[in-house]
Residue, then its C-alpha position, 0 to 999 in steps of 0.5 A: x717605550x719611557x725614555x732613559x730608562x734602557x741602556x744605549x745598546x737595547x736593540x733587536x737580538x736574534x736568540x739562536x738556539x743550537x740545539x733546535x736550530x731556531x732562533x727568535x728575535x728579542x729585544x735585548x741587551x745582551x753583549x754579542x760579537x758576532x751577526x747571522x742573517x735571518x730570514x727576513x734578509x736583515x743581519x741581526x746580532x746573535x747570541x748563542x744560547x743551548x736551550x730555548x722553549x724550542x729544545x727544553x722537554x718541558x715545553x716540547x713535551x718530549x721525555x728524556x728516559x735516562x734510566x729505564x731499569x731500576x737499581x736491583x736491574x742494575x745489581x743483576x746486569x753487573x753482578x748476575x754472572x757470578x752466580x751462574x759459575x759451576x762448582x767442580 
């Protein structure tokens, strides 16, 4: 690594991802208060982060299905029983 081109607090940074529960060790200088043990018994700085390559659907190749019916199953789901009333 070329001296004086890194910020003094460029150091070793666990990434833990929340939602997966899997963390990586980076180099980084992301600003961190707080520490986590890791699993080679050292206490690394941690940064909380929501999606990592361990959660994101394009790299664990799981789909998330928001909508499986289309817009004229959305109209018969809401509007549907009115046409079922009976006239007198």
């Amino acid at each position: 690594m070329k001296k004086g081109i890194h910020p003094e607090n460029y150091r070793t940074v666990l990434f833990y991802d929340s939602n997966a529960k899997q963390g990586f060790l980076i180099r980084s200088c992301a600003r961190t208060t707080t520490t986590m043990k890791w699993e080679d018994g050292h206490e690394y700085p941690v940064f909380m982060c929501d999606t990592s390559s361990a959660s994101h659907p394009y790299y664990t190749g799981k789909t998330r299905q928001i909508a499986n019916e289309g817009r004229a199953s959305d109209f018969v789901n809401r509007y549907g029983k009115f046409g079922t009333l009976k006239s007198k």
